[in-house]
N, C-alpha and C positions, 0 to 999 in steps of 0.2 A: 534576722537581726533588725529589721526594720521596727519601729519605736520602741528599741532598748534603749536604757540609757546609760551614758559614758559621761562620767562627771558631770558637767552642767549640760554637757550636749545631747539631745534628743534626733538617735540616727532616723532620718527622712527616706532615702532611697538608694537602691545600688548606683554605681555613676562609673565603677569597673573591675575587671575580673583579669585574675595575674595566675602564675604559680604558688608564689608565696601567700595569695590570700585575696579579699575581695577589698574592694575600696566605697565608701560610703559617705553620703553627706551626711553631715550633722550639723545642725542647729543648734545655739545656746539657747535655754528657755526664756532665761530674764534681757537679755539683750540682744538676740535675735542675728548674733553673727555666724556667718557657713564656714564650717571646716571642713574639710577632710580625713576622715578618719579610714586607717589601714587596718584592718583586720590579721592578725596572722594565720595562717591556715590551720585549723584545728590538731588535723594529724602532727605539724611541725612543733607545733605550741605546747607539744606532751612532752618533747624532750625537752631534759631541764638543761643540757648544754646549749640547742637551738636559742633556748629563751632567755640563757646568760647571756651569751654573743650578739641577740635581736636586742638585749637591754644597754650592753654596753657600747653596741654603735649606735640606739638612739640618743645616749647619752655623748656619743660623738656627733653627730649629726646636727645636735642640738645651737653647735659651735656655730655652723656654719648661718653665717647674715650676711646675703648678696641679694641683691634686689632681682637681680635674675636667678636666683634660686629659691627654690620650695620651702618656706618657712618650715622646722619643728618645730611645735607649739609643746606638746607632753609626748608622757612615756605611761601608757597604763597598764596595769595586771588586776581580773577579776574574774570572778567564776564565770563570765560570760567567757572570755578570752584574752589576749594578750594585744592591743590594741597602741597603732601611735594617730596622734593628734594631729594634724596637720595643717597648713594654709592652704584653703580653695583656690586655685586658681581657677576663673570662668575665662571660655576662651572653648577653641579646637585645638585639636590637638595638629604637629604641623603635618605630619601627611592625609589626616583629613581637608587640614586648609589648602597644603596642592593639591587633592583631588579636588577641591568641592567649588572652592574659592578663582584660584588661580592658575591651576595648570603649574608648567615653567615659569618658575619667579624671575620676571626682568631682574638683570644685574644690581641697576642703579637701587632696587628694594631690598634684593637678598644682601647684598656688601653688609649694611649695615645690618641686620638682623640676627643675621650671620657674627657678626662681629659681637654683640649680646651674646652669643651662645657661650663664643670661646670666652669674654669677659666672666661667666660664670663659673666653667670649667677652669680655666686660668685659678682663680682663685681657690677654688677646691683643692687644684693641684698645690698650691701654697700650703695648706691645710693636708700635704700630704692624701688627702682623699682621691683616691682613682674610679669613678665613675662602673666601668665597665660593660655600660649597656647601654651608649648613645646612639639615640636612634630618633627617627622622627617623631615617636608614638608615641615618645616622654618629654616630647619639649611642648609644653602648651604655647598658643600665640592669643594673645586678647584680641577685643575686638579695639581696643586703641593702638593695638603692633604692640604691646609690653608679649617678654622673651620670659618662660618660667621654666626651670630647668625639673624634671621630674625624678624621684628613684635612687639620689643621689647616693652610694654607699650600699643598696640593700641588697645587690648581688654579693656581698663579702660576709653574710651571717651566716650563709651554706657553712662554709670552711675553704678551706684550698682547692676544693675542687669541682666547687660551683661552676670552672668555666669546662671543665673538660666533656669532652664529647660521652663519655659514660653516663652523663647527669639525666634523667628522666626528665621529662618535662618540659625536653625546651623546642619552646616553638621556634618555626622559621623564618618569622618576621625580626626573630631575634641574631639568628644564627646570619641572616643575609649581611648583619654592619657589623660581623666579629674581624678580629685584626688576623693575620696569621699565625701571629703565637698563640693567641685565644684559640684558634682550630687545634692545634698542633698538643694544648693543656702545658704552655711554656707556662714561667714566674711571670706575672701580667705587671709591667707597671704606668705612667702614664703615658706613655707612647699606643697603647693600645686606644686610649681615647681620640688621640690625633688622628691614629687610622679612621675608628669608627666617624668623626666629626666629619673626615674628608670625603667619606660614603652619605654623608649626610648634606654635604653642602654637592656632589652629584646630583641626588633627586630634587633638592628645592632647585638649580639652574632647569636642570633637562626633564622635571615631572614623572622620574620614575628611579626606581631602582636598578645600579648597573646589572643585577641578576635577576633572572628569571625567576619569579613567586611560585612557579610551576615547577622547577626543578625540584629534582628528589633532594635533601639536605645534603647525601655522599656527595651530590655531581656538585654542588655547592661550595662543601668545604675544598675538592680538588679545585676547584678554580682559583679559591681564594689563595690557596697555596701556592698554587702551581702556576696560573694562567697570570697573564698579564690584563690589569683594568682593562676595558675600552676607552676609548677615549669620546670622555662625555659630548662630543659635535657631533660623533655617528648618532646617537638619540636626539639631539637639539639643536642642530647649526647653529643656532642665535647665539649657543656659548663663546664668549671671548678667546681667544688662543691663550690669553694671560690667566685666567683662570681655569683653565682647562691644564694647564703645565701647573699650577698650585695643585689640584686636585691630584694631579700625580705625584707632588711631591710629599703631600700627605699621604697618601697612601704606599708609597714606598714598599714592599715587601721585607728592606732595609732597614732597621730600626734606628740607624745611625743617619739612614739616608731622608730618615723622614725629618720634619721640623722638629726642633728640640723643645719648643714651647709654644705654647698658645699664646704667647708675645709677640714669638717669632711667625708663626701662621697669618697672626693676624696685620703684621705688619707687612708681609708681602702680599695679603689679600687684595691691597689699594694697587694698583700699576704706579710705578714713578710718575710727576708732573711733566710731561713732554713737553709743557710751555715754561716749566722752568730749568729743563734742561737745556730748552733753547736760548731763555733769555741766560745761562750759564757759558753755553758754546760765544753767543756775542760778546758778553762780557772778557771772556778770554780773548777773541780775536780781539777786541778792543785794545787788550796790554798788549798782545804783540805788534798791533799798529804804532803803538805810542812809543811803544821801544823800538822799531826800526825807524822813528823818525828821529829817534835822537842820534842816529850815527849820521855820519855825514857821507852823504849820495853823492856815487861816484857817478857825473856826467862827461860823457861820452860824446862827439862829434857825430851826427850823421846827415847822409845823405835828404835832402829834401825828396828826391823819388822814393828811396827805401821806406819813409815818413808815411809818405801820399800811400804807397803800397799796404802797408800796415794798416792802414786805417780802412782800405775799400775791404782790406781780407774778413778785418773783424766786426763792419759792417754786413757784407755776405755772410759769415757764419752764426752772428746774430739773429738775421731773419731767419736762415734755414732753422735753426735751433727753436725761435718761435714759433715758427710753422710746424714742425714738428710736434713742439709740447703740447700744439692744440688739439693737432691731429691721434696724438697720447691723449690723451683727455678724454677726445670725443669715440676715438677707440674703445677705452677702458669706462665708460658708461656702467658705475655697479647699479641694478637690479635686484631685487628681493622677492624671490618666491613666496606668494601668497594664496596658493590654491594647495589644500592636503599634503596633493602629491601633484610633482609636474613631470611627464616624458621626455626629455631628450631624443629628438629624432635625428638619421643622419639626412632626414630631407623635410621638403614643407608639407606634411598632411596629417591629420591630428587622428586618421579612418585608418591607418594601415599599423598591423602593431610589429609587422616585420621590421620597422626601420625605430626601431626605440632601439636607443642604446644606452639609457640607463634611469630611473625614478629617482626626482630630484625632491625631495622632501623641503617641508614649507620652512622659512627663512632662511632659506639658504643662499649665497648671493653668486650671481654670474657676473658676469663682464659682457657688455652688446656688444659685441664685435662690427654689426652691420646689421639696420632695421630696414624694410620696406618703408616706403610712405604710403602705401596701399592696402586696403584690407581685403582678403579673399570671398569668395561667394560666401562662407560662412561666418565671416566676419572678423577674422583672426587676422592682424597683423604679426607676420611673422619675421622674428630675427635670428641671425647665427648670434650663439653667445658658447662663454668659456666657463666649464663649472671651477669650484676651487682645486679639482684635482686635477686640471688641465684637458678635460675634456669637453672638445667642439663638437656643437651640433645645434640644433633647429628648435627654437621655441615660440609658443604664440606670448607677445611682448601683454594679451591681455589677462596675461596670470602676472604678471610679473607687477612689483611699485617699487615705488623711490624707499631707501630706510626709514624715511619720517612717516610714509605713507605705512609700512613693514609694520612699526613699534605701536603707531596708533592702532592699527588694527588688532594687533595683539595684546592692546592694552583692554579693548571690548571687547573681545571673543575669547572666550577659556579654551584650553588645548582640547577639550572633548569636543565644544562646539565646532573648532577652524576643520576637524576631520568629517563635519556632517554639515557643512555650508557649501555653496556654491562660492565663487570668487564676484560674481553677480552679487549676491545677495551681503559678502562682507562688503562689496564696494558700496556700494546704497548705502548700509548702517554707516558706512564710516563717511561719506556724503553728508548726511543726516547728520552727525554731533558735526561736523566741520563746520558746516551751512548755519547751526545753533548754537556754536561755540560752547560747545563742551567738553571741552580738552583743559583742564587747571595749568597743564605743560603739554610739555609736545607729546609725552606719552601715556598720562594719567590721566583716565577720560574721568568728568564729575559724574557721568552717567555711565551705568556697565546692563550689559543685558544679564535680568537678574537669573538667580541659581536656585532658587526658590521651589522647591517640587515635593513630589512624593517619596518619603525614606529618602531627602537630600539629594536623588537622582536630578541632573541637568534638565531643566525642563522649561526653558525661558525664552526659547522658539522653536519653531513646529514646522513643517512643511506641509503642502496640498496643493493640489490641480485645483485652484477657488474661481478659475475662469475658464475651464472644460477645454482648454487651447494644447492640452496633453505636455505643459511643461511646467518644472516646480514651481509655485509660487510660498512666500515665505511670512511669517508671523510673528513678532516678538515682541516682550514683554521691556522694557528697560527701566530699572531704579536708578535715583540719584543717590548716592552713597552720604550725602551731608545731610540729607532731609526726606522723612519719608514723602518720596512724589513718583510717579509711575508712569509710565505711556505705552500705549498699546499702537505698535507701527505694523502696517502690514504693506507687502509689497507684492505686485504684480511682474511678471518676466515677461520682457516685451521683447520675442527675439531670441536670437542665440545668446546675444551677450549683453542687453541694456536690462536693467529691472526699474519699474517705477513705483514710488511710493501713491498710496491709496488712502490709507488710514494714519491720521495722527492722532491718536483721542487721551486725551489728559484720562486715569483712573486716580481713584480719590485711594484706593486699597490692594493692595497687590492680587495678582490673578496667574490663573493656571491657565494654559492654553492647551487645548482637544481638538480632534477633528472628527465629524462626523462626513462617511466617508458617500461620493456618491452612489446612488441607488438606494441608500437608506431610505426607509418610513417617516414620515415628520406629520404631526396633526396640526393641521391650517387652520385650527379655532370656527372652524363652520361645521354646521349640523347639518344632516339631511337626515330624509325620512325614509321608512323603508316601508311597507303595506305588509302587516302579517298578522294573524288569528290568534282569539282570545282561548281560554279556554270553554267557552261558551260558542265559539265558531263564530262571534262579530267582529269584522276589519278594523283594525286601530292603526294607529300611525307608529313607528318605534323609533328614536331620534339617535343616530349615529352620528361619530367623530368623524371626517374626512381626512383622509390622509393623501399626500403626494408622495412621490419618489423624489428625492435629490437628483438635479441636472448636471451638480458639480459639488466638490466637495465642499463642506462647510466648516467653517470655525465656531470652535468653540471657545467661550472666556467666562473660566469660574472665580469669582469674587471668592479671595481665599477666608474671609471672616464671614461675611453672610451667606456663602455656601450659594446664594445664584447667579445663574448661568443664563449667559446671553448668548445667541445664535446667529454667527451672521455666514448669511447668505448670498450670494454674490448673483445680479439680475443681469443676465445674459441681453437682455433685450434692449434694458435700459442703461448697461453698463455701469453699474454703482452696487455696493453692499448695501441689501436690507440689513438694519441691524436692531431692530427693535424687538423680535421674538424674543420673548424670556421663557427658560428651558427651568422646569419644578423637577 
């Protein structure tokens, strides 16, 4: 298909691949704007009922103008094929943008984005149209945050029983956000979008899908059938309880018990204002004050001792009650889990794995019940803390931060990164923008360590032994997201638990980070000579490369537009990184 052409538009490249057909950019000739063009699958394209039904829901589809929805632009038929016209959206798609981008979308981002999804579906629903197939992999996200809803209606040209389990063809990226009656081949109508939206807004909170990609489809549909959700905090802690109880109630198994609209979803999506409930609770106490002063107080004689008594009582219970709420306070100390994984021991030693009593996954929050002021040979301060399921035991307090310290760091580390970083090495970076003020809020940093790699894979810090001390030392690349500006930080482990920064270097162009590892080959740019015979049997001189072995590991940093490669080397002797080798 590639430079056919479709009315004014000249198709460029494939851009995606479905059931029902391929999808294609197109260019106008004369005014050079990108559509999308849908192909219908050739085979389907032969039947002339397929291609009534694919003409007369383009000809519905047409209807729909939501700003968060996929423009139809045309409806075409020609001897190429049966083709619709569409709006480009440019953008990722959203579960490429949580894998690639952000991991777990903090709340304060998904609310609203989330609330674009259903504002487009909402409206469909008005327009009668029932979606059927929402799922991450049709909602594009721009790179300004605009929401564009994909696909809308093109599960309903099959016929009636495009959702049934009989249907050939369906993948199980599809099958994982069906509703129950979708599994079951019920009358589908918009409550099945609600299910699937509430499966949708699980992976953007917690970074993944409630099911398993690896499960066979059967062990899939019985869950959805049969099993009860998880609940989205066993994958993410950081999920709110408030939003974690919406997720179930969209999802419902219930169709009565689910939201009746994408009105009503999105209106309990927000928690109630708990500063206006209190300024509501005062308010009320207010009228009842002003109405018990208008009766008239019955005064009573008493004893001047009885008086005195009263008053030392309620002065005593005062303080103790003070003393108390501080001692509450300083009890109840929350904590955020900021290392992968943290152990729960039932005693102080980080060497014995007999005494774990349970893996405490990262932002998760405890309660300090009681800390050392000392740290042990290893350097761990260790506290008893209380997890949220009520379980006491032994933590070193240097996994642990305050929530401000929890959401900044989670605001720079993508969820693939926080599982392949030390807590060393998040502490440092997050040091580093504190110390340079690069925080816009308390949890949006202006700088994020970039994402930037080979096939999109994470690849914007690196680890290596760069000072042969046999403990990780760490490398990373960081973008500022307003403006292209880059910096190359590299940090040294000083210790169990301190890391120190080394390298700050401004890059003019974003770079890929390598290691080349010790013991490797490296040519030192010097010549020597070796004595060896011509073919006439006279001694000549023959001029060799020198090479060394690496004493420690090296880094590597490839300029991602001019393709060279700087090497630096870390000088055991002189304690500082050479960094001037350039690697062709």
């Amino acid at each position: 298909m590639i430079g056919t052409q479709i009315l004014n538009y000249r198709i460029e490249r494939l851009i995606g691949e479905g059931g029902m057909g391929n999808v294609y950019l197109g260019v106008h000739t004369h005014i050079g704007r990108k559509v999308a063009i849908k192909a219908l699958n050739p085979t389907l394209a032969k039947n002339p009922e397929i291609r009534e039904r694919f003409k007369n829901e383009a000809s519905m589809l047409s209807q729909l103008h939501h700003p968060n929805i996929v423009q139809l632009y045309d409806y075409v038929e020609m001897d190429q094929g049966v083709f619709l016209v569409m709006e480009y959206a440019e953008g990722q798609t959203l579960d490429e943008y949580i894998e690639k981008v952000t991991g777990p979308i903090p709340e304060e981002k998904a609310i609203p984005m989330f609330s674009k999804i259903l504002d487009g579906v909402a409206y469909a629903h008005k327009k009668n149209v029932v979606h059927r197939d929402i799922k991450p992999s049709n909602i594009i996200i721009s790179p300004e945050g605009m929401v564009k809803i994909l696909d809308f209606g093109i599960a309903k040209i099959i016929g009636d029983t495009s959702h049934k389990l009989t249907k050939t063809g369906t993948k199980l990226g599809t099958v994982l956000y069906m509703s129950p009656e979708q599994v079951k081949g019920e009358t589908l109508d918009f409550h099945t979008d609600i299910y699937s939206l509430g499966i949708t807004l699980f992976e953007m909170l917690t970074g993944r899908c409630p099911f398993d990609k690896t499960t066979s489809e059967y062990e899939v549909y019985k869950k959805i059938v049969e099993e009860p959700l998880p609940d989205a905090r066993t994958f993410y802690p950081a999920v709110s309880a408030h939003l974690s109880s919406v997720i179930f109630k969209s999802t419902d198994k219930d169709i009565n018990a689910r939201y009746q609209s994408c009105a009503e979803f999105k209106k309990d999506l927000i928690p109630a204002d708990p500063l206006a409930a209190l300024a509501e609770a005062k308010e009320q106490k207010g009228a009842r004050k002003k109405k018990k002063k208008e009766k008239p107080e019955e005064v009573r004689p008493r004893r001047r001792s009885m008086l005195f008594w009263n008053i030392f009582m309620a002065a005593f219970l005062f303080s103790a009650i003070t003393i108390a709420a501080f001692k509450l306070l300083y009890m109840k100390e929350e904590r955020y889990v900021i290392a992968s994984k943290l152990y729960l021991r039932s005693s102080k030693s980080a060497e014995n794995n007999a005494n774990t009593i349970k893996v405490v996954e990262f932002g998760s929050m405890v309660e300090v019940i009681d800390a050392d002021n000392y740290s042990d040979d290893d350097g761990f301060i260790w506290a008893k803390v209380r997890d949220d399921a009520g379980k006491e035991g032994y933590v070193a307090m240097n996994y642990l931060g305050t929530r401000k310290e929890f959401e900044q760091i989670r605001g720079i580390f993508l969820a693939e990164s926080q599982d392949q970083t030390t807590v060393n090495f998040k502490r440092a970076v997050h040091k580093y923008f504190v110390k340079n003020g690069y925080f816009d809020s308390d949890r949006n940093p202006e700088w994020k360590i970039t994402t930037e790699g080979t096939g999109g894979a994470y690849n914007g810090f690196i680890s290596g032994d760069f000072n042969n001390d046999g403990l990780d030392d760490y490398a990373c690349v960081i973008a500022n997201k307003f403006y292209e500006g880059y910096h190359l930080l590299v940090f040294l482990a000083k210790g169990a638990t301190e890391t120190k920064l080394i390298i700050d270097e401004e890059l003019f162009e974003s770079a890929v980070l390598g290691i080349m590892k010790k013991g490797e080959k490296i040519s030192t740019g010097r010549i020597k000579y070796s004595m060896e015979y011509d073919e006439e049997g006279n001694v000549i001189q023959v001029p060799k490369k020198v090479y060394e072995s690496l004493a420690s590991d090296a880094l590597i940093v490839k300029n991602k537009n001019s393709g060279k490669r700087m090497l630096y080397i870390y000088n055991l002797s002189e304690d500082h990184f050479n960094q001037s080798i350039v690697m062709k």
